[in-house]
PADRENGU-714701 format. One line per 3 residues: number of its first residue (from 0); their letters; for each residue x, y, z of C-alpha. Coordinates in Angstrom, 1 decimal, padded with zeros to 4 digits. Example, Ala and Ser with C-alpha at 12.3 -4.5 7.8 and 13.67 -1.06 7.14 Angstrom:
# PADRENGU-714701
0) as) 012.3/-004.5/007.8; 013.7/-001.1/007.1;
//
This chain:
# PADRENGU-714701
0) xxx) -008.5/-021.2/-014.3; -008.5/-018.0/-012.6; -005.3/-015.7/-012.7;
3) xxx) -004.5/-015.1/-009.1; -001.9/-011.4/-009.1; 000.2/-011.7/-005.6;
6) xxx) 001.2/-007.6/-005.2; 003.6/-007.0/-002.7; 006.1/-003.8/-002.0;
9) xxx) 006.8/-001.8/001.2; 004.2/001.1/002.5; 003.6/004.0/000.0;
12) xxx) 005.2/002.4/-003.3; 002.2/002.7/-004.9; 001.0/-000.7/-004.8;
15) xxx) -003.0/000.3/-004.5; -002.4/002.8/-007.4; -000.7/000.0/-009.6;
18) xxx) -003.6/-002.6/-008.9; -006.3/-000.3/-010.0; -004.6/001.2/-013.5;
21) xxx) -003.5/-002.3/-013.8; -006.9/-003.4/-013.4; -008.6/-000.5/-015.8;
24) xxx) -005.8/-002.2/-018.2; -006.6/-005.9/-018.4; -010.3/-005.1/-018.4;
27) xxx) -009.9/-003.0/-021.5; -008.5/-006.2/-023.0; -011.5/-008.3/-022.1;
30) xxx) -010.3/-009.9/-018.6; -013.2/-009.5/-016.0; -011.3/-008.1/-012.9;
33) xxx) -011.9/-008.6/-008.9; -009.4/-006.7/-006.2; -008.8/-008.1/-003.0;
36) xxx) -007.5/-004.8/-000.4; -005.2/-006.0/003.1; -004.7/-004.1/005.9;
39) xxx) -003.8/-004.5/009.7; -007.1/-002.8/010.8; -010.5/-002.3/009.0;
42) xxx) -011.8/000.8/007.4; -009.4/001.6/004.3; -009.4/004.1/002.2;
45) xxx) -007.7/001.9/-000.6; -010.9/-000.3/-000.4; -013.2/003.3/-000.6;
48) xxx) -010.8/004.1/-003.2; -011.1/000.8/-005.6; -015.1/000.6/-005.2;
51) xxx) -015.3/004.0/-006.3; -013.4/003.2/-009.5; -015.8/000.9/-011.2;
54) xxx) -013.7/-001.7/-011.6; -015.1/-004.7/-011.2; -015.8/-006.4/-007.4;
57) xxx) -014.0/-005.4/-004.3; -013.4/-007.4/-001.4; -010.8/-007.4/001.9;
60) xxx) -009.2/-009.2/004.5; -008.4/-007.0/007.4; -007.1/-007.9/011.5;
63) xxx) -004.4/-009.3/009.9; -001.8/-009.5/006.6; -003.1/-012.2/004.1;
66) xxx) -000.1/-014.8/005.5; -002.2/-014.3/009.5; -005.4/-014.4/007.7;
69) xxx) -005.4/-017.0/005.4; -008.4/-018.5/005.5; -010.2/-015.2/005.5;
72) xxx) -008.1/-014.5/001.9; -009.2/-018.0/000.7; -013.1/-017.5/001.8;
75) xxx) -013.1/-014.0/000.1; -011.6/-015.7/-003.0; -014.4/-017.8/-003.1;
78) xxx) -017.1/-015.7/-002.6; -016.0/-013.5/-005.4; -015.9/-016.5/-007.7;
81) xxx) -019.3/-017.3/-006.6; -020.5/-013.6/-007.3; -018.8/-012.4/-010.0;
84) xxx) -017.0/-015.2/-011.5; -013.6/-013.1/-012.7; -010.9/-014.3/-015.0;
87) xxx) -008.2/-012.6/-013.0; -008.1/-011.4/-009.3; -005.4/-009.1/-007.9;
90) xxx) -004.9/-008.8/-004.5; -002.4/-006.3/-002.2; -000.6/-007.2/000.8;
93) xxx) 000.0/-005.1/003.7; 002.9/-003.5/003.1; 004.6/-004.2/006.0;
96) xxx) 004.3/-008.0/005.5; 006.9/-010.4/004.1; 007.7/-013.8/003.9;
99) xxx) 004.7/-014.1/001.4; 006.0/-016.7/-000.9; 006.2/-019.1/001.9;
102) xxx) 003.2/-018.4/003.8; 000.7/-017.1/001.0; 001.7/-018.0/-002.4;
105) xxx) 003.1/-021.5/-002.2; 000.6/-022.6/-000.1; -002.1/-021.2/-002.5;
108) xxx) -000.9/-023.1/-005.3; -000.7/-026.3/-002.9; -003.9/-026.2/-001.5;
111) xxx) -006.7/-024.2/-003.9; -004.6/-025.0/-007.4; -007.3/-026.6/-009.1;
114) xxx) -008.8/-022.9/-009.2; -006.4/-020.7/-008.9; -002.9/-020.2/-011.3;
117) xxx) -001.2/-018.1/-008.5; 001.4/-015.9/-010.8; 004.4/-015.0/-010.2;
120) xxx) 005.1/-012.8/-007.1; 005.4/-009.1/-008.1; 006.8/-006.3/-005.2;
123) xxx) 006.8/-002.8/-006.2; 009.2/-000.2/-005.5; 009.2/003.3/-004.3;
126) xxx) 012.5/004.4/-005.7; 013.0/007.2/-003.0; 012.3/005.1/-000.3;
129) xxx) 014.8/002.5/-001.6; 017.3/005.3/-002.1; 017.0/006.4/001.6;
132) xxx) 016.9/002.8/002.7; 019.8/002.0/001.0; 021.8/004.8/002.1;
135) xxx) 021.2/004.7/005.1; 022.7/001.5/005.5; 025.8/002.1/003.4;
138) xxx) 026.3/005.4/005.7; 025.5/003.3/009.1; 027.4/-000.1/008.1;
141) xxx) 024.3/-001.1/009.7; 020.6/-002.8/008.8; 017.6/-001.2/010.8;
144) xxx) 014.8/-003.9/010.9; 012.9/-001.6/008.5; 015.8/-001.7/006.0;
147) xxx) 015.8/-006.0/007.2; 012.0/-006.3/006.5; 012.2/-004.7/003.4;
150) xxx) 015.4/-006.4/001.9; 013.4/-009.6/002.6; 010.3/-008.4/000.4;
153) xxx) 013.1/-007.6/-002.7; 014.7/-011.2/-001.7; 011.4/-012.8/-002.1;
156) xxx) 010.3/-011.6/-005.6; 009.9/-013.1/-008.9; 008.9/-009.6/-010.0;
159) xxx) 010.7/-006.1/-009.2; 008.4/-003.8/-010.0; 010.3/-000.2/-009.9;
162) xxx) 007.1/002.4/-010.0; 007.1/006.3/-010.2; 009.7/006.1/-012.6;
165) xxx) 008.6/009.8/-013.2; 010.7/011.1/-010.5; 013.7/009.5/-012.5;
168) xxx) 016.4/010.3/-014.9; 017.1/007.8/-017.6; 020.3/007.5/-016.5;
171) xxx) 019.0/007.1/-012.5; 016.5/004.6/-013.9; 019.5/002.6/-015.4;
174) xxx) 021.3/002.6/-012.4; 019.0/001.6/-010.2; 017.6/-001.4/-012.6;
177) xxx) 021.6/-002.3/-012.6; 021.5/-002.1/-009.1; 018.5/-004.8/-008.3;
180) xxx) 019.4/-006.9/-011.1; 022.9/-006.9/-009.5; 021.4/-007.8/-006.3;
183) xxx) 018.7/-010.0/-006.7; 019.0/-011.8/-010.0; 016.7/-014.2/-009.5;
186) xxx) 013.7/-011.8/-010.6; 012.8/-009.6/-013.4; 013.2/-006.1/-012.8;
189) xxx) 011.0/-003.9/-014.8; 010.2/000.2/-014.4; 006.7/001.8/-015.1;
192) xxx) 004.6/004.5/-013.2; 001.2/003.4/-012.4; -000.1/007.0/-012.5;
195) xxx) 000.7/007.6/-016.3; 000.6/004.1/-017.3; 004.2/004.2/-018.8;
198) xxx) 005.6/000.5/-019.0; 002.3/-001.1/-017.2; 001.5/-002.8/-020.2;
201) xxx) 005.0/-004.5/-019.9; 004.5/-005.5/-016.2; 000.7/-006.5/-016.5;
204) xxx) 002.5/-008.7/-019.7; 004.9/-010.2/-017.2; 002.3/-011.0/-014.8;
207) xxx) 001.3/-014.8/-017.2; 004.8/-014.6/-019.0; 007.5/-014.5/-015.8;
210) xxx) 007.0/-018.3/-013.8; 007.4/-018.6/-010.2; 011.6/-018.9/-009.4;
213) xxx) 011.9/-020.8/-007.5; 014.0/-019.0/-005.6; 014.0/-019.6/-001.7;
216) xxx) 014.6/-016.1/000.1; 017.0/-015.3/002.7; 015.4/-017.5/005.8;
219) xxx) 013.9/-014.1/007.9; 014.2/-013.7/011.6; 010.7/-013.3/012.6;
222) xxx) 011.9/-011.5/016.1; 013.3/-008.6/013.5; 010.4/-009.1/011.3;
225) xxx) 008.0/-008.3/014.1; 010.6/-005.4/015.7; 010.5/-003.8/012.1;
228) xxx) 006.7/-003.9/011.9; 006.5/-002.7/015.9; 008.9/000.6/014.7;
231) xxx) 005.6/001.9/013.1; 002.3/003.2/015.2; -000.9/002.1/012.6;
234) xxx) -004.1/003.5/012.7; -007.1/003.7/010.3; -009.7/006.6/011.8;
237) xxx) -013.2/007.9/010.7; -015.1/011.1/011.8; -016.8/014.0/010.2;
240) xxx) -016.1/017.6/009.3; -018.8/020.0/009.6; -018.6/023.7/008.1;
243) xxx) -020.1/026.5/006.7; -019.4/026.0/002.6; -015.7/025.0/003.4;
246) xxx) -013.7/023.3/000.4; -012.6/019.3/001.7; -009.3/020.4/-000.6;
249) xxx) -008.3/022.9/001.3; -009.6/021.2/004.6; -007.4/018.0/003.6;
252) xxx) -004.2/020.1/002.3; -003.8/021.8/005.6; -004.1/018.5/007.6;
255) xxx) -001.4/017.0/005.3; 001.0/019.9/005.1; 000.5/020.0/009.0;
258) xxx) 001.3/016.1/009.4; 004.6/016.2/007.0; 006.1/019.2/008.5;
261) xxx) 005.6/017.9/012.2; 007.0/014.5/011.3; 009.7/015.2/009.7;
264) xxx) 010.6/017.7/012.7; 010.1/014.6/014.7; 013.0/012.4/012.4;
267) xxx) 010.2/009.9/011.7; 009.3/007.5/008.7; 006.4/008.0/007.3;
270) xxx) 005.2/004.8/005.7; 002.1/005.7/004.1; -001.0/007.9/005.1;
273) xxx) -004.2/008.2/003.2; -007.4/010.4/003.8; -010.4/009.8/001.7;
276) xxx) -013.3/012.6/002.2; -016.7/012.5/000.5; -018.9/015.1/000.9;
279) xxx) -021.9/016.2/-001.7; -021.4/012.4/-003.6; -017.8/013.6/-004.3;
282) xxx) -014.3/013.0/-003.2; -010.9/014.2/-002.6; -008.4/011.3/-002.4;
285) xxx) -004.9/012.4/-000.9; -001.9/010.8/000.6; 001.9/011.1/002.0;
288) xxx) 004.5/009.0/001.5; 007.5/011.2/003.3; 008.0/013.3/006.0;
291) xxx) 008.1/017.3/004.8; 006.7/016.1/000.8; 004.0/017.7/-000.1;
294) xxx) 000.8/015.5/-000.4; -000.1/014.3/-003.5; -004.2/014.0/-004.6;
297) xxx) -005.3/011.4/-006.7; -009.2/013.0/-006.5; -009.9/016.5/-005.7;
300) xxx) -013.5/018.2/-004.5; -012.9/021.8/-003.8; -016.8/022.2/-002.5;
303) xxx) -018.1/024.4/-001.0; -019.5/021.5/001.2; -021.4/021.9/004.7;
306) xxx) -020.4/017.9/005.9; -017.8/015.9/005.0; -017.2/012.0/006.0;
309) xxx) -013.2/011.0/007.1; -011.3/008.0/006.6; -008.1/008.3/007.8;
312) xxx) -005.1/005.7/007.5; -001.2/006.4/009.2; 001.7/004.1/009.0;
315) xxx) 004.2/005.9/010.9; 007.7/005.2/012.3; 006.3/007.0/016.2;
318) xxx) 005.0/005.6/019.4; 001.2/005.4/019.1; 000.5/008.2/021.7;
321) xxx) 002.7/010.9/019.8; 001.3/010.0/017.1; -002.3/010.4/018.1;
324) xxx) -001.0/014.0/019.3; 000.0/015.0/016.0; -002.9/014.0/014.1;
327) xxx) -004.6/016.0/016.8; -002.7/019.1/016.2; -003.3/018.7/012.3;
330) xxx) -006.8/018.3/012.6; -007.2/021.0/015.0; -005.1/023.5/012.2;
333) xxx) -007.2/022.4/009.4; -010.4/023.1/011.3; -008.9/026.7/012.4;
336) xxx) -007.6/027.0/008.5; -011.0/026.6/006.8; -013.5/027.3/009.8;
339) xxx) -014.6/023.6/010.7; -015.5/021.7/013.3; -014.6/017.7/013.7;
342) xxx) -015.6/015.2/015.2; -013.8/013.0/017.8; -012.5/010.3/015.3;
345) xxx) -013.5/006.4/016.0; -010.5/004.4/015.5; -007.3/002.8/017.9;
348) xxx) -003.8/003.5/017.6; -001.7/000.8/017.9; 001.3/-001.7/017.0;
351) xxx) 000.7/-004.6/014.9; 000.9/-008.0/016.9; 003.6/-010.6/016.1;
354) xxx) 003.1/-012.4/012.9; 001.5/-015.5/013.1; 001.5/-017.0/009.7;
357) xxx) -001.0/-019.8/009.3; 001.6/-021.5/006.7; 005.1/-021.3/007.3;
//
């Protein structure tokens, strides 16, 4: 029977980096591993990303979360049995989706069980986005949809996954367990960090120890569900950098450090952006999860490189035309920075449609 790993969390918790070190894990004990990538839109860097690592087979379901797109996530399941026959296949959810118990998971175990032993839902956490999130409501007396959407996620787990623990004190770390467990007590809580593979043994453990709770989540208003996911303008872009020996570090830094500053002048939520650029058969891998962070890299290739290839993927709490004006203006400083030249990118800008689950 074929371990099926339901990963869930908001945008930017990490959930991509926790299914590949996750991954690197369970093969090192023997399990043969497949990934299964979701997004709104098609070309993702977290797919680029997880067929550069190695690890085993890749696959996707894009136009639509896994609970729209069900078929497509049960046809993909099946073809990588077919291929590659794996013992255990982890797959990631948009991270603006919910609900996923009802319209993914159950329905999984009801209708493909005789292949699949569909585990126990796990939803990671960003602990500075659930900070914010949480403050924000205390200070308000108010829930935005955001905050709504992504209570409902917590409601709906049998696993709290807290990652980045890194950015944590013990005692802050204690708090916040205290603080979820209070809250939700129908799932385990545990803490790790996916990038130094602190605790991840415990949570991959969890993953065939922790059975489905049972637990029915709060029943979600789907008009705030979709107003939450409508709050953010989504895009995933491609285009090419052209230069005279420029360094794609340097290129992508400036872009970044450009995006964060103007968004956070601009008040806005970032939920996640990604950039993955290959030039030369080599990569730099970057992201932002907040407005005015710096951006993190996961890969770095300094170069010197004449042509580079872009994929570019935004999550972000603006109406799609500003946002299209600020990636604009970042691209526009990184080419003046570093003495490049891009290409007009291929890709829309848009709001995600109403959710239609094919299950509920």
């Amino acid at each position: 029977m074929i371990q099926f790993i339901p990963l869930g969390g908001f945008l930017g918790a990490g959930k991509t980096t926790t299914m590949l070190a996750a991954a690197r894990l369970l093969e090192d004990r023997g399990e043969r591993v497949s990934l299964i990538t979701n997004d709104q839109g098609a070309d993702l860097v977290d797919t680029k990303l997880a067929r550069a690592s190695g690890i085993g087979a890749t696959d996707e379901v894009t136009g639509g979360c896994f609970c729209c797109r069900f078929e497509d996530l049960a046809t993909v399941v099946t073809r990588l049995v077919e291929q590659v026959n794996p013992t255990t296949v982890i797959a990631e959810a948009v991270g603006s989706c919910t609900d996923l118990q009802s319209t993914v998971v159950r329905p999984l175990r009801r209708l493909h069980g005789d292949l699949l032993n569909a585990a126990a839902l796990t939803v990671t956490v960003d602990p500075v986005r659930h900070a914010a999130l949480t403050a924000l409501t205390r200070q308000t007396g108010t829930e935005s949809d955001l905050a709504y959407l992504y209570r409902h996620q917590l409601d709906e787990a049998d696993i709290i996954a807290v990652n980045k623990t890194g950015l944590l004190t013990q005692a802050t770390a204690r708090s916040l367990v205290a603080d979820l467990t209070g809250r939700f007590p129908h799932a385990r809580v545990a803490t790790y960090s996916a990038l130094t593979g602190a605790g991840l043994g415990e949570l991959v453990d969890l993953w065939r120890k922790v059975p489905p709770s049972g637990h029915d989540a709060f029943p979600i208003d789907y008009d705030r569900y979709a107003d939450a996911e409508a709050e953010l303008a989504w895009t995933n872009q491609t285009f090419t950098v052209t230069g005279s020996g420029f360094s794609p570090v340097a290129w992508t830094s400036t872009l970044l450090e450009r995006l964060s500053a103007d968004i956070a002048a601009a008040q806005a939520t970032i939920g996640h952006i990604k950039i993955w650029v290959t030039a030369a058969g080599a990569a730099t891998k970057a992201s932002l999860t907040h407005a005015g962070a710096a951006p993190t890299f996961d890969q770095r290739h300094v170069g010197p490189a004449g042509e580079a290839h872009v994929t570019f993927n935004a999550r972000v709490q603006l109406p799609p035309d500003r946002l299209g004006d600020l990636i604009g203006a970042a691209i526009t400083a990184a080419d003046g920075a570093c003495g490049t030249r891009s290409s007009q990118p291929i890709g829309d800008i848009f709001q995600p449609a109403y959710p239609t689950p094919v299950h509920r």
